[in-house]
C-alpha positions as CSV (number, residue, x, y, z in Angstrom):
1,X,10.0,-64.0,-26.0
2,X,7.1,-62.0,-24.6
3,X,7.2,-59.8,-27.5
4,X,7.0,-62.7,-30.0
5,X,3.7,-63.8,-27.9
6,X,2.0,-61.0,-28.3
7,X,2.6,-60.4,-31.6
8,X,1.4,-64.0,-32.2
9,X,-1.9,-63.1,-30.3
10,X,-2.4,-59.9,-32.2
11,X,-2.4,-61.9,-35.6
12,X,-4.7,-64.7,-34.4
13,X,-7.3,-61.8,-33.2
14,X,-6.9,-61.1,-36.4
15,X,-7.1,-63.9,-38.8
16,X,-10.2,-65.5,-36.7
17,X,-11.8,-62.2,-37.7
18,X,-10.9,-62.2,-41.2
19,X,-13.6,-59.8,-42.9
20,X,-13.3,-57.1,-40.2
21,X,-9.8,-56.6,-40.6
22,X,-10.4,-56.4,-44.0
23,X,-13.0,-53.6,-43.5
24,X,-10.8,-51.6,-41.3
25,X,-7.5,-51.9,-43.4
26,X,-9.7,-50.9,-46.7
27,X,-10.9,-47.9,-44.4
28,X,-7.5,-46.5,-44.2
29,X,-6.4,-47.3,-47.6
30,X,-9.3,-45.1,-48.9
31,X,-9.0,-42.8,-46.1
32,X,-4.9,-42.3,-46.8
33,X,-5.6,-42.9,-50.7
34,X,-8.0,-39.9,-51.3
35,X,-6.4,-37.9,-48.9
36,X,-3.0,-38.1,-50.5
37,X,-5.1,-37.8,-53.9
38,X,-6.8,-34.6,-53.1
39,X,-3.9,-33.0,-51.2
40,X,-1.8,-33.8,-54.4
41,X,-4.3,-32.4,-56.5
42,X,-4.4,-29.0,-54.8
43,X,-0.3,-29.0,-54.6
44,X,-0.5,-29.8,-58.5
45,X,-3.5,-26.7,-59.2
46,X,-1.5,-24.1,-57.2
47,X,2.1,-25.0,-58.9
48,X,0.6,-24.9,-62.5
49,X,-1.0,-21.0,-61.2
50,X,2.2,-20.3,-60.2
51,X,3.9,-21.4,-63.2
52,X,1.3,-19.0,-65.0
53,X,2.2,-16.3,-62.9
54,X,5.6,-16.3,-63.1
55,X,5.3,-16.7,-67.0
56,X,4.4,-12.7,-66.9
57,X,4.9,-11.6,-63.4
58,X,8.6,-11.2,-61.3
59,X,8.5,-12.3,-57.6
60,X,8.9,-8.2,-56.7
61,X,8.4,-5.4,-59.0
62,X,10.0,-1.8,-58.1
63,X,8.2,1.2,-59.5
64,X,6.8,4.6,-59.4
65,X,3.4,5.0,-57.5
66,X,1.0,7.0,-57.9
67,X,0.5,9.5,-55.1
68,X,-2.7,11.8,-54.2
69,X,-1.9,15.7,-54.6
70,X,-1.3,17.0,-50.8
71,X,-2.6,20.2,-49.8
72,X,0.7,23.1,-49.8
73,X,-0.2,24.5,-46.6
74,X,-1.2,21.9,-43.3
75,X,-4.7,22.2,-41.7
76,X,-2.7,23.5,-38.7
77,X,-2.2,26.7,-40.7
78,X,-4.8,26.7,-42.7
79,X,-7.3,26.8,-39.1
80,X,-8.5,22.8,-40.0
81,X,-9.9,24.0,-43.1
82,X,-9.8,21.7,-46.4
83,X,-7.3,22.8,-49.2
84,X,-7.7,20.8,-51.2
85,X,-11.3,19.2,-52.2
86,X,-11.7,16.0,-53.9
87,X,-7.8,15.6,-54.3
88,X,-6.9,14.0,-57.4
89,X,-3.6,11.2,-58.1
90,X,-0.3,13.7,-59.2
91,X,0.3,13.6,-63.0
92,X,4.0,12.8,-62.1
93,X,6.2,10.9,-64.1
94,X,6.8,7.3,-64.0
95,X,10.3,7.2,-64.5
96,X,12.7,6.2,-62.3
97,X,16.2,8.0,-61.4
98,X,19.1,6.5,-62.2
99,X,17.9,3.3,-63.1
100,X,21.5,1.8,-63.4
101,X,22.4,2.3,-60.4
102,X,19.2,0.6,-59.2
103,X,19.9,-2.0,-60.5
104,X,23.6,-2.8,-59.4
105,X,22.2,-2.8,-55.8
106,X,19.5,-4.6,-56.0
107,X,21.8,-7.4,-57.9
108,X,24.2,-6.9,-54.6
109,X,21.6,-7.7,-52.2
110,X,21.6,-11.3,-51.1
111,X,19.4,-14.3,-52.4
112,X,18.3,-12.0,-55.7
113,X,19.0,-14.1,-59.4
114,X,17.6,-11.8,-61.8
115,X,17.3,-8.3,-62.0
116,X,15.9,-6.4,-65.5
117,X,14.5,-3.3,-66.5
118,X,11.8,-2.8,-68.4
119,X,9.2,0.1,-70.2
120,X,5.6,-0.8,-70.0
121,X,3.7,1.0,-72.7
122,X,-0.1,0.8,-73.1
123,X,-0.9,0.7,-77.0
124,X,-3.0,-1.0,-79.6
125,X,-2.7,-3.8,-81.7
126,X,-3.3,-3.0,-85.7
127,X,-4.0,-4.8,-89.0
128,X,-5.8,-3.3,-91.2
129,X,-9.0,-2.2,-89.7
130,X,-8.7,-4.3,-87.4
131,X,-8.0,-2.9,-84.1
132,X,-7.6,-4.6,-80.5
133,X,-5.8,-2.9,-77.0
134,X,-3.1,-4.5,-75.4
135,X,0.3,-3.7,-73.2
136,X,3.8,-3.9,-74.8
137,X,7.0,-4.8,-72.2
138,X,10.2,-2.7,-73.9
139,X,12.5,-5.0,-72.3
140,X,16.1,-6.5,-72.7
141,X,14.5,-9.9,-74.4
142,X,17.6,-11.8,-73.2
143,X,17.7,-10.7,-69.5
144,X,13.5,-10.9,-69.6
145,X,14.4,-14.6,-71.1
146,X,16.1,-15.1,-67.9
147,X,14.0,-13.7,-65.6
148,X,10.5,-15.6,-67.5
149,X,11.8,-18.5,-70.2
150,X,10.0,-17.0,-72.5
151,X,11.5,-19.3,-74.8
152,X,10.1,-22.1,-73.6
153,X,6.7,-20.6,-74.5
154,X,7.2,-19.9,-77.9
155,X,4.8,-21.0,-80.4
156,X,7.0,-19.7,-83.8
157,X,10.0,-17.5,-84.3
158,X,13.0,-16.7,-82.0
159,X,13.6,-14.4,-79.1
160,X,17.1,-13.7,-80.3
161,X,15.4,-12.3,-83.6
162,X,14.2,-9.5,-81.6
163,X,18.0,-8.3,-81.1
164,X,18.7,-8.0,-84.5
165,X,15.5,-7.0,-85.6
166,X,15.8,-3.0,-83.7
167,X,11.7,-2.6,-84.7
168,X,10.2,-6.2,-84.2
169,X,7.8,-7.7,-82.0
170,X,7.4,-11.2,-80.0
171,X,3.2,-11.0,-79.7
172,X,0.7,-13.6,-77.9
173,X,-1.2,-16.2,-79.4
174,X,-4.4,-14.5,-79.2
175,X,-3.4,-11.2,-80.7
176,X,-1.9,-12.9,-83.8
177,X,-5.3,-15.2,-83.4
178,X,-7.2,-12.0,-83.4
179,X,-5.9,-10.0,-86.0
180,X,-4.8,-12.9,-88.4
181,X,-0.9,-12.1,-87.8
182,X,2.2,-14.4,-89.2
183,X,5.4,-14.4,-88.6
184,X,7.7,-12.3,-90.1
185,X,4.4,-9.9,-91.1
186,X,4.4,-6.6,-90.4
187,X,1.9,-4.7,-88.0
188,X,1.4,-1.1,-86.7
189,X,1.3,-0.1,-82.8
190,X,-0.4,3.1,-81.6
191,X,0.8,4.3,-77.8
192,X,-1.8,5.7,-75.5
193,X,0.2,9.4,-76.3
194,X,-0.7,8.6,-80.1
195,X,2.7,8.0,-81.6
196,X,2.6,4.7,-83.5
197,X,5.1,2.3,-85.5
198,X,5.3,-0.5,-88.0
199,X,6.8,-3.5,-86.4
200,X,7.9,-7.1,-88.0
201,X,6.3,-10.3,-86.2
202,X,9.6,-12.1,-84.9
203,X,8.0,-13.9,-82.7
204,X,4.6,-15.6,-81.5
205,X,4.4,-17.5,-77.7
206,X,1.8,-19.2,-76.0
207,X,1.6,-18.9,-71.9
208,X,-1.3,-21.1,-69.6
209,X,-3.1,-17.5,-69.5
210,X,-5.3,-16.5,-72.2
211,X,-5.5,-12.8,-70.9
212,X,-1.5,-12.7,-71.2
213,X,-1.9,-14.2,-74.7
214,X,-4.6,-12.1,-75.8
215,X,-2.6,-8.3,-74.6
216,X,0.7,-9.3,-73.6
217,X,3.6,-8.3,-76.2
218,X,7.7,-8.0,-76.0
219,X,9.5,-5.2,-77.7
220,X,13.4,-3.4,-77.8
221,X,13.2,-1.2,-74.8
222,X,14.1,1.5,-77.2
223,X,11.4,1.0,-79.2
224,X,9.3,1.4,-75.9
225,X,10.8,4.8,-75.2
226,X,10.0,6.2,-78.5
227,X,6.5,5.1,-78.5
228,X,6.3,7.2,-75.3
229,X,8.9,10.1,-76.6
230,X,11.1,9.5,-74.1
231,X,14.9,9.2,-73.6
232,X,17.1,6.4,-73.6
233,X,17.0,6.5,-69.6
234,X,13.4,6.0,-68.7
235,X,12.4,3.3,-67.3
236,X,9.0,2.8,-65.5
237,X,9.7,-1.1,-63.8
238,X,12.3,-3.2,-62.5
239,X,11.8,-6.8,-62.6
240,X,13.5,-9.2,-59.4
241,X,13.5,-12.3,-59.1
242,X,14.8,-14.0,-55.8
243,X,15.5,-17.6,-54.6
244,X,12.6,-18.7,-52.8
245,X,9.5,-17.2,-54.3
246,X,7.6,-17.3,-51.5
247,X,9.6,-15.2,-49.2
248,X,9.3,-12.4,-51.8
249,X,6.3,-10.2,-49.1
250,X,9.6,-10.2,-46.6
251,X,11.7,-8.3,-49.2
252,X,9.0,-5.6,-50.5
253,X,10.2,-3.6,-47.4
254,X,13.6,-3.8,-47.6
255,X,13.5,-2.7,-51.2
256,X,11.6,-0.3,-51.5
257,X,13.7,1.3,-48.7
258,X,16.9,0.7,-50.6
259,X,15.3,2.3,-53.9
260,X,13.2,4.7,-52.7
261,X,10.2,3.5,-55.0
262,X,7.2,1.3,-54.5
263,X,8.5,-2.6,-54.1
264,X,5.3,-5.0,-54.9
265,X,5.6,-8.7,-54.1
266,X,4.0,-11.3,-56.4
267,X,1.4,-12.4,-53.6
268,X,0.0,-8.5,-53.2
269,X,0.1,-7.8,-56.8
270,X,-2.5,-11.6,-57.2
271,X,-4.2,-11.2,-53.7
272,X,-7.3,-12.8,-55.3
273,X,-5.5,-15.7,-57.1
274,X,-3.8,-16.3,-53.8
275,X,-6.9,-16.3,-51.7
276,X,-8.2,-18.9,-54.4
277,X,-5.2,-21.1,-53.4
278,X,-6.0,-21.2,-49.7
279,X,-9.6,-21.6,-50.4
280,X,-8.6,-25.0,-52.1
281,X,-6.3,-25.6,-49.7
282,X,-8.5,-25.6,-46.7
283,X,-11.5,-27.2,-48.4
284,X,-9.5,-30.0,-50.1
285,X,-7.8,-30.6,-46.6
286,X,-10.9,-30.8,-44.7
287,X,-12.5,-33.3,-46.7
288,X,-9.6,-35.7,-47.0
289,X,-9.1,-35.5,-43.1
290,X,-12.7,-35.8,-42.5
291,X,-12.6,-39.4,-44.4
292,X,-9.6,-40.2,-42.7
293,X,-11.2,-39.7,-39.4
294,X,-14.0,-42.1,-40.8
295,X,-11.4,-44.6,-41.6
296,X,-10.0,-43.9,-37.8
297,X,-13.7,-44.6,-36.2
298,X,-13.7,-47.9,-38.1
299,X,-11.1,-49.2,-36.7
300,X,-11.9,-48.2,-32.6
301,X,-15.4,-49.8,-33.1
302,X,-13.9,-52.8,-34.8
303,X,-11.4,-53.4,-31.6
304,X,-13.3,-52.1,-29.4
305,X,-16.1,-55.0,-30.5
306,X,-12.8,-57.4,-30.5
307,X,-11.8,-56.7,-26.8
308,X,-15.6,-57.0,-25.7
309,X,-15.7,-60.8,-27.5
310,X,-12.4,-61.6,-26.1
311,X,-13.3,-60.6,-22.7
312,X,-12.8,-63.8,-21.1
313,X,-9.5,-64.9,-23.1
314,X,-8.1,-61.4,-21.8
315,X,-9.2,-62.5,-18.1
316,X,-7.2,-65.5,-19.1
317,X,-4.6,-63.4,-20.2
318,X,-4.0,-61.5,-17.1
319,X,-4.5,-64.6,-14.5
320,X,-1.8,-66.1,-16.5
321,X,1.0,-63.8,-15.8
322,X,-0.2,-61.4,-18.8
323,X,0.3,-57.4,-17.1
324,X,-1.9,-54.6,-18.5
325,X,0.7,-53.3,-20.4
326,X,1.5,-56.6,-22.3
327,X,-2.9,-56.5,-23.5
328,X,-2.7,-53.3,-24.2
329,X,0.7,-53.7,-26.4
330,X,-1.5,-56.6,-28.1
331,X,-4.5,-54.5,-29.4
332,X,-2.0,-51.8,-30.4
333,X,-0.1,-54.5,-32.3
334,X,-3.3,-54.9,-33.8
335,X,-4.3,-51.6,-34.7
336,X,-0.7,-51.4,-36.4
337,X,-1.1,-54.1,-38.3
338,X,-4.4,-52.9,-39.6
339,X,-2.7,-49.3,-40.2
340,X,0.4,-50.5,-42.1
341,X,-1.7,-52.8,-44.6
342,X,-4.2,-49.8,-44.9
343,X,-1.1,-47.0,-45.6
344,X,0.5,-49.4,-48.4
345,X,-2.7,-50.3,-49.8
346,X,-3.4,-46.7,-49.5
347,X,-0.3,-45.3,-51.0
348,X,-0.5,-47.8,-54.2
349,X,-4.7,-46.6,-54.3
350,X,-2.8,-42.8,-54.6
351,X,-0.5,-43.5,-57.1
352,X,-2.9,-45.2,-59.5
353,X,-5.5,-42.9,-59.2
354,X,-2.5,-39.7,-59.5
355,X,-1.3,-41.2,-62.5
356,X,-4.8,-41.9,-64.2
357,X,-5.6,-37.9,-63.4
358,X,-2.7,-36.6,-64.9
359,X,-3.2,-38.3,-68.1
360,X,-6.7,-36.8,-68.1
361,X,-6.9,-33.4,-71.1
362,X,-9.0,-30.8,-69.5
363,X,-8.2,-28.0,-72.3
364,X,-8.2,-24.3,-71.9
365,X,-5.3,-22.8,-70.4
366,X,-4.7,-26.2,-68.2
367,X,-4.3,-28.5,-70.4
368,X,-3.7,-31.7,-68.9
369,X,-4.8,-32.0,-65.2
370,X,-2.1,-30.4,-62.9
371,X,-1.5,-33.2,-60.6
372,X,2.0,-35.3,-60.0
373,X,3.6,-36.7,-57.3
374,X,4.7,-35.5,-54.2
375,X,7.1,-37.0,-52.4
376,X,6.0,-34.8,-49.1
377,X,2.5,-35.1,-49.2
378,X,3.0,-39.0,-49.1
379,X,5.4,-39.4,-46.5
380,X,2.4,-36.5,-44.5
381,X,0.0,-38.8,-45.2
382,X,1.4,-42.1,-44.1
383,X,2.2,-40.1,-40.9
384,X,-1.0,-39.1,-40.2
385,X,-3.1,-42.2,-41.4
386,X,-0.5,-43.8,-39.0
387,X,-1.2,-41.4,-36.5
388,X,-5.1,-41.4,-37.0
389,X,-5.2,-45.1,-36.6
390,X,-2.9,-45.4,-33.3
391,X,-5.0,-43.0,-31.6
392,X,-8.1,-44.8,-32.8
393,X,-6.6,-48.3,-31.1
394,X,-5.2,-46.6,-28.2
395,X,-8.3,-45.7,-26.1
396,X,-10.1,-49.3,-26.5
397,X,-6.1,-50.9,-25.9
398,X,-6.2,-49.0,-22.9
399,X,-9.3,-49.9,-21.5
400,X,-8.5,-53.3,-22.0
401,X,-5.8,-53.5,-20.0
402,X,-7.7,-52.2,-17.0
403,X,-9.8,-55.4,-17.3
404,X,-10.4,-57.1,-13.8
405,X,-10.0,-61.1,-14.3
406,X,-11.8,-61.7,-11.1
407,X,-14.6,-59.6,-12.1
408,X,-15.0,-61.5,-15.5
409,X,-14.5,-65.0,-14.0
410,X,-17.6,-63.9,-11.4
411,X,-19.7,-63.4,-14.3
């Protein structure tokens, strides 16, 4: 019964004051709306640079690194004196041993999907005179498939042409751009050892990433080992792919102990397109909680104003058989009432203004803007607005309830 009271007191409070209800809800629909907006926005630009990575990149990449010559006799022997001056990286090969057997662990080890090897091969790009610079993958094109949907990028041709085509060549949209390539025309490659080959376009793709389209190319793997005259068992990477993407850094170690070679995570090998990420992350998440502590302050001054016009009915209140709890559960009743009207209103503001964005053609490498919806950043931001806007009602609510009848009625 005492419950229904209250409530019924919380809605007169605010019906009789009609316009600032109205001002405080709409400050925690925009509050919630643009937070939700903005957080969703930065969840949307970081997917789509992930999606770009990952076009090109593997979550970990095993291979051969480079090493600084080390002097043949210690300082201890040598009386602290330098060996070796200005020590120069070891012209070792970049093969790695027994690549098959590599690869069978490392498809062994738990939470790893794809495993492929690949040569990478540094060459230019010819057509006539015509000339640009570039890096070629030799790869397996159906387990690379696997590993990057290539497929799903491809602009004309097939990926299964490369298998029965032993000297063809899947290029980027900007090299054929460049050079004024077609499928099923024939170019010439030049390695960075000089031994070139005439290829047949099987293929052209199109990525996110201009500086993939404009360099990147695919190739038979043993077409990659003759450009570098080596034999049918070098290979320079291997490409893995694991489960959850993000947990790749706590698998470089393990790796590159079970291999014996250099294991790089995605997140090392982009440190500056990662510290972009958190850059938006932090900036677009201070601004939208920044309004939503605006929206907060509107609602304490607007009870806070309430409880000092309804001094004497809260005098009343109290003299009545009303406790301090049961005033302070009113205002709160209040400032919920406010909050949930605010965090629908606020939610419907999101999704308009999320589905207006995304319809929105940027160009480039974008394309449309990356934004969508996310079902966890809505339900985060109805709890927060929810929790903003409690807070923001509990400290008048509470000094409410310590009003002292008798001290009112003297006045």
């Amino acid at each position: 019964m005492k419950f229904k009271v209250n409530t019924d007191i919380a809605l007169t409070h605010l019906l009789t004051r009609k316009r600032q209800t109205l001002i405080a809800s709409l400050g925690v629909t925009v509050g919630i709306g643009i937070f939700i907006f903005m957080i969703s926005l930065v969840v949307g630009f970081n997917k789509d640079s992930d999606e770009s990575i990952f076009k090109s990149v593997p979550h970990l990449r095993i291979y051969h690194e480079d090493e600084v010559c080390k002097p043949l006799i210690s300082e201890k022997i040598s009386g602290y004196m330098p060996v070796i001056v200005n020590p120069k990286i070891s012209n070792l090969s970049n093969n790695l041993i027994n690549p098959d057997k590599l690869i069978s662990d490392l498809k062994h080890q738990p939470d790893v999907v794809n495993v492929t090897q690949q040569v990478s091969v540094n060459i230019f790009y010819n057509n006539g005179k015509s000339q640009i610079n570039g890096i070629t993958s030799g790869v397996n094109i159906v387990e690379a498939n696997a590993m990057f949907d290539i497929e799903s990028v491809m602009l004309a041709g097939d990926i299964r042409d490369l298998l029965t085509t032993p000297n063809g060549i899947i290029i980027g949209v900007g090299i054929a751009d460049k050079l004024n390539i077609q499928i099923n025309d024939y170019m010439s490659v030049i390695s960075s050892i000089g031994v070139g080959k005439v290829l047949k376009v099987v293929g052209i793709f199109k990525t996110s990433n201009s500086s993939v389209d404009d360099t990147k190319s695919y190739i038979n793997l043993a077409v990659a080992q003759q450009l570098l005259k080596q034999s049918s068992s070098y290979v320079t990477d291997i490409y893995v792919n694991i489960i959850d993407p993000n947990k790749a850094p706590n698998y470089s170690a393990k790796f590159s102990a079970l291999t014996g070679y250099k294991a790089e995570d995605w997140q090392a090998a982009n440190e500056s397109t990662m510290a972009k990420k958190q850059t938006r992350k932090v900036m677009f998440g201070s601004i939208s909680f920044a309004i939503l502590l605006v929206a907060a302050f509107g609602i304490y001054n607007i009870i806070n104003m309430t409880i000092k016009e309804k001094m004497n009915d809260i005098a009343i209140l109290k003299a009545t058989g009303f406790s301090g709890k049961d005033v302070m559960n009113i205002f709160i009743k209040e400032t919920l009432i406010m909050g949930v009207i605010g965090t629908v209103l606020g939610l419907l503001v999101a999704t308009v203004l999320i589905h207006f964005l995304s319809k929105v053609y940027i160009g480039g490498d974008v394309g449309f803007f990356p934004i969508d919806y996310e079902k966890n950043v809505y339900v985060a931001g109805a709890i927060i607005g929810m929790v903003i806007t409690i807070a923001a009602g509990y400290i008048p609510a509470k000094n409410a309830a310590k009003v002292d009848p008798i001290e009112i009625f003297k006045k």
